[in-house]
Each structure stands twice: as C-alpha cells, then as structure tokens.
C-alpha angles and dihedrals in degrees: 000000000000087000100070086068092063116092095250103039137146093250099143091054103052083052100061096045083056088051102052094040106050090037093056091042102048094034089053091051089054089059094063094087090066090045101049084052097057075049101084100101099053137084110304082228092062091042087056088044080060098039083050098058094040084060094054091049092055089047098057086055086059080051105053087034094061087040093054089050101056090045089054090047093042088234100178110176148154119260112209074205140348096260087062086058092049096040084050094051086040089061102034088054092038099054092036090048079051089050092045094052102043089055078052101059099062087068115101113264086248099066098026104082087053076052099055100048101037089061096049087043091048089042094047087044093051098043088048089049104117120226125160087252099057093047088054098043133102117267131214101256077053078073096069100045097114085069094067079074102059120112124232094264088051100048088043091063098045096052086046094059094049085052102054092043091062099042082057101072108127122229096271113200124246116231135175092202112066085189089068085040093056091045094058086048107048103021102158090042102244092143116090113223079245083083103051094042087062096045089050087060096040097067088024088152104069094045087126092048108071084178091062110036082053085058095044094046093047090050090049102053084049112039098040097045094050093045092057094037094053087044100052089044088061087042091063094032096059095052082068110020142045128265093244098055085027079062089048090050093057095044081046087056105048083029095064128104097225082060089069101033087058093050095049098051088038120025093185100035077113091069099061105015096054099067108080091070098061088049096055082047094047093060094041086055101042081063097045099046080066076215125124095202091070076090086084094058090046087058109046085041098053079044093053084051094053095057088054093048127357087214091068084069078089105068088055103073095037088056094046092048096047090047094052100036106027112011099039103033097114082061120078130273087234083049095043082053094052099061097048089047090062090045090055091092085061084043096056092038095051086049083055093045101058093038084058094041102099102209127034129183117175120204093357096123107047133142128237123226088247097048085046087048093049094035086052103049087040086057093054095052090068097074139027099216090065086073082086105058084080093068091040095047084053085047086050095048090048098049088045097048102027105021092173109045123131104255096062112043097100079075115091105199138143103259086190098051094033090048079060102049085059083052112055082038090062094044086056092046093049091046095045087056100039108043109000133016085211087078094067103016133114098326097008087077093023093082105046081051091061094046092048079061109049096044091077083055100055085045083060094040095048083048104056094027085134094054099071104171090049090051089052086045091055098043087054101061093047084048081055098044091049086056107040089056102044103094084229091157080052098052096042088051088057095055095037087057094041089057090050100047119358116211119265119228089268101050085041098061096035091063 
C-alpha cells in the first residue's frame, strides 16, 4: 500500500480493488436479512449461525461509525491497548445508531422501511467509497495485530475462552407476542422504550417473523453485553497485568461455574448487571486518552446505560465528579470543562431519557450488607480459583494503603491507577447497596473477584519472570484448574438440549 503514495502509482488500481471488495462484502452482509427469512424452515442452529453473522455485521458498523466520527472531530487519544480503540469506537457507533434509530422510528410505517434501507445503502456505499486515505489506512483486522505475537499457551487459552463463552449461551424461550417477551426480560420495568424502539429498528427486517425477532433479540442481549463486558474486563485488566494472565482472567471468568449458574436462573440478568464495568473502564480510560473530548464517549456511554436501567443515571454524576475534582486534577480547569462540556450531549440525552420513562422508583432495589456477605461467599464456593481473591483483596489493600512496603516491591504496577481502580470499585459497591443490587449482582461483582485472583499470580509471574519454563509450567496448572472446574459437559448439554427443543414460556419461568 505504500506504493499508491508514490507519483506513478497504481492508484487507480488499488481503488478500484477497495471498491470492489468492500462493496461486495458489505453489500453481501445486507442481504442477510432476506436470507435468514427464506431460513424458517430450517434448524433453529443454522437460523442462530445467520442471526450471528447479522450481529457482527451490525457491529462493524458500530465500528466504522465510531471510527468516522473521531476522524470528523479530529479525536486523537492514547490507548493504554487496542481493544480499548476498538471498545471506544463500539460504544461511540452503538449509542449514536440508537440515536439514529430512535430518531427513525417516529417516521410513518409507510416511509420507514425506504428509511431504513436507504441508510444502510448511503452508509455501504460510503464506506466502500475508495480515497487514498482509506486505502492506506489501518483496518480493523490492523487492531488485533498484537495478537500475531502471542505464544501457544497463550492462543490456547484464548480459543479456549471463545469457545466456552459460546457454548454458554443459556435455553432462551420462543414467544409470538414480543409484548410477553418484553415483559420476561424487563419485569420490574428498569428499560426505557428508548431501548426497544432501537432494537425494533435494529432488526427492522424480520418485523413480520416474531420467531425471529425473539431469537435476534436473545442473541443481542447476549452476545453484545458479554462482548463489551469481556472487552472491557481485558480493558482494566491490562492497565495492571500482563496479556498473557490478563488472557487466563478472562478464561477464569467464562470458565467459571457461577457464568453459567447466572445465566441459567436468569437468562437476561446480561443485559442489567453488565454495565457497571464499562462504566469503571470508561473513567480509567477518559484519564489515560490526555484528551478532553473522551468526554464524549463517557456521555453517550452513561446515556446508552440509562436507557437499560434508569438507575444507572447514578453513576453519571459520581464519574463525572471523581474525573473533574479527583482523576483529572493535574490537568487544567479550562481542560476539566472541557470535558464536561463534550459529555453534555450524553447529558442532554440522559435528561430526555428519564422525563419520557413512565415509572421511576428510586432505591427501591438495593442490596443489604448481609444479602451482599452471603451473596459474596456464595459466589467464592463456586469455584475453587476465587480462593485466591483473598490473597489478592489483602495484595490490593497493601498496595492501596503502603505502596511502597517491602514485601511488594518485585511488583511493578501503576499506585495511581491502581488507587483509582479501589476507588471506582467502592463507588459500585456503595451504589449497589444504596440505590440498585445490579450494580453489584451476578457479573457486576464477578469481575473484580477475578481480578482479586489473578493479582497474586502476576505477582508470581513478575517474580520468576527469568525462569520461563517454570512460569509455563505454572500457567499451565491454573489453565487446568480453570477447566477442570468449569462444568463444560454440563454447559454443552444445555445448549445441545436448547437447539433441539427450545423452552417454552412455562418450562422457562419454572427453572
């Protein structure tokens, strides 16, 4: 590619290959929707393979969304990994398409469907469009390179991670009436119809097929939490630990017991308890991109929250309070404003957001500190590798209150960040007992106690890091234990039985 800067290049040539590629790709995905439809017939597992890839290509419009809107804005920032580039521009394309289809479905039905696929049609051919820019530029795949570099323990782990995530996928129920469905999903009423309008549009093609709207939505709330949640995991975890044990956290995490447990009793708890995590990453990443206009992320994410659960419009104003008065106070005041004026369109849609939610019930779902204790321990027993989290959660204290004691100081880590990091947990353990258990419930606490147990290891790691073969041999056995301890027969069993017959609304609810 560096050839089509030269004086004689080939530049017309290279065009015309962008062009054809990315118009026959894109252009291939939009037609998924008119396949998945001729698709009834066939095996619900084939139908979800479909529905699957229909997701990721709504997701890569995320993607180059986000993108095209840092390059308009001219958002240049530090990224602490490339997962935190690609989670940013998720999140960016994600709460401005809501925005986007929201705005959509106040157009009359007639005209909405020419609407829908116009955009998609003006959007494909623009991203197809070929400049010189665009040929030179990074893609998206550019964005895991780093993972070309990755060793066999360490790929091993990874794939065995994806795979234990899919095969996670708890039995969702099939309904005809979306109303009922919404009603499972969402029973005390914490979504905004914000939400379900987007997700209307969003699988706007199968409005005739209930079937198949139930299965897209399912996959959605799924899919899509976990991702950004995982993602965002692997986002904290690599401004303390290394890839490799930051690669072992996330296989301790799917791999647990209490992943699949959660999913099984409740089959959307993703959908509310998932959130809080983003919003600890987002902070940590508003102070390490050095660039006031994060502030945009920050808001549309903390707007995209509120309409999942109006209690999330908490963690808003204590964020953005920590990040002007405590995280960012070696920058500016003309920087700190700034930032909360870019996070003012967040601001003004949240505002939006709880005047059109219909009922609201503050501090009615909190937690006791004897339901969080038991909740907690309970949480431990089911699995053998969060033993360790009490040797981490000591390793935490000391590194908060003596940074520089003896007995840590073979551990190289970031006090200040990691002084944060104590910080924003406490905030989302206050606030999960204080205003709503989601905060802190199922995955909301699953992640910290992960991290809690895999900070003795790096500690290892960072001890013996001349001794390679002993450290592979180490990795090995907690790669073991994190396996033999997964229920994985059990999990394959569940999904095996939910592509062969799906639960019905009865069995569902009786689990």
């Amino acid at each position: 590619m560096e050839n089509t800067l030269v004086k004689n290049s080939n530049i017309l040539w290279e065009k015309s290959k962008f062009f054809a590629n990315r118009a026959l790709i894109y252009f291939s995905f939009l037609l998924l929707p008119v396949w998945i439809q001729k698709s009834l017939e066939i095996n619900i597992f084939v139908q979800s393979l479909m529905m699957l890839a229909y997701l990721v290509f709504m997701a890569g419009q995320w993607y180059l969304l986000g993108k095209e809107i840092d390059h308009r804005l001219k958002i240049y920032f530090r990224a602490n990994s490339t997962i935190d580039r690609v989670l940013y521009r998720l999140i960016i394309g994600n709460a401005v398409m809501m925005l986007i289809f929201n705005l959509m479905s106040f157009l009359p039905q007639e005209i909405v469907r020419h609407f829908f696929w116009g955009f998609f049609v003006v959007v494909g051919l623009f991203y197809s469009w070929p400049t010189r820019g665009k040929i030179i530029e990074d893609s998206v795949s550019t964005q895991f390179t780093e993972y070309k570099f990755l060793d066999s323990f360490e790929k091993t782990v990874l794939f065995l991670t994806i795979a234990m995530f899919f095969t996670s996928m708890p039995s969702f129920p099939f309904l005809s009436n979306l109303e009922t469905y919404k009603l499972i999903v969402d029973p005390e009423e914490k979504m905004n119809a914000q939400l379900w309008s987007y997700l209307t549009m969003n699988f706007y093609p199968f409005r005739r097929f209930p079937h198949l709207i139930n299965l897209g939505w399912s996959m959605h709330f799924y899919f899509v939490s976990f991702v950004f949640y995982l993602l965002a995991f692997y986002g904290i975890l690599r401004f303390f630990i290394s890839r490799r044990i930051s690669i072992l956290a996330l296989f301790a995490l799917v791999s647990s017991w209490s992943f699949s447990v959660f999913m099984k009793k409740e089959a959307y708890t993703c959908v509310s308890t998932t959130f809080a995590i983003l919003w600890v990453w987002s902070i940590l990443w508003c102070v390490k991109s050095s660039t006031y206009r994060s502030g945009l992320m920050y808001g549309l994410l903390c707007y995209v929250g509120v309409t999942i659960n109006y209690n999330n419009l908490f963690l808003f104003p204590v964020g953005l309070g920590l990040l002007y008065f405590y995280f960012l106070r070696e920058n500016t005041q003309w920087f700190r404003n700034q930032f909360v004026r870019y996070t003012s369109l967040g601001m003004i849609l949240i505002l939006i957001t709880m005047l059109t939610h219909i009922d609201l019930r503050f501090f009615d779902h909190a937690m006791t500190l004897k339901q969080f204790n038991s909740y907690f321990n309970a949480l431990l027993k089911r699995k053998a590798f969060f033993a360790l989290s009490y040797i981490g959660l000591i390793t935490f204290a000391l590194m908060l209150i003596k940074p520089k004691i003896k007995f840590l100081s073979s551990i190289i880590v970031d006090h200040k960040r990691m002084m944060e990091l104590g910080i924003l947990a406490s905030c989302t353990i206050v606030l999960g007992i204080l205003i709503d258990k989601d905060f802190i419930r199922s995955f909301g606490l699953l992640w910290f106690v992960v991290f809690l147990s895999v900070l003795p290891l790096e500690w290892i790691f960072q001890s013996i890091n001349r001794l390679r073969s002993r450290r592979n041999f180490i990795y090995m056995i907690y790669v073991l234990v994190c396996l033999l301890d997964s229920h994985f027969e059990g999990r394959v069993r569940m999904i095996y039985n939910f592509y062969q017959s799906p639960p019905d609304i009865v069995e569902f609810l009786n689990r």
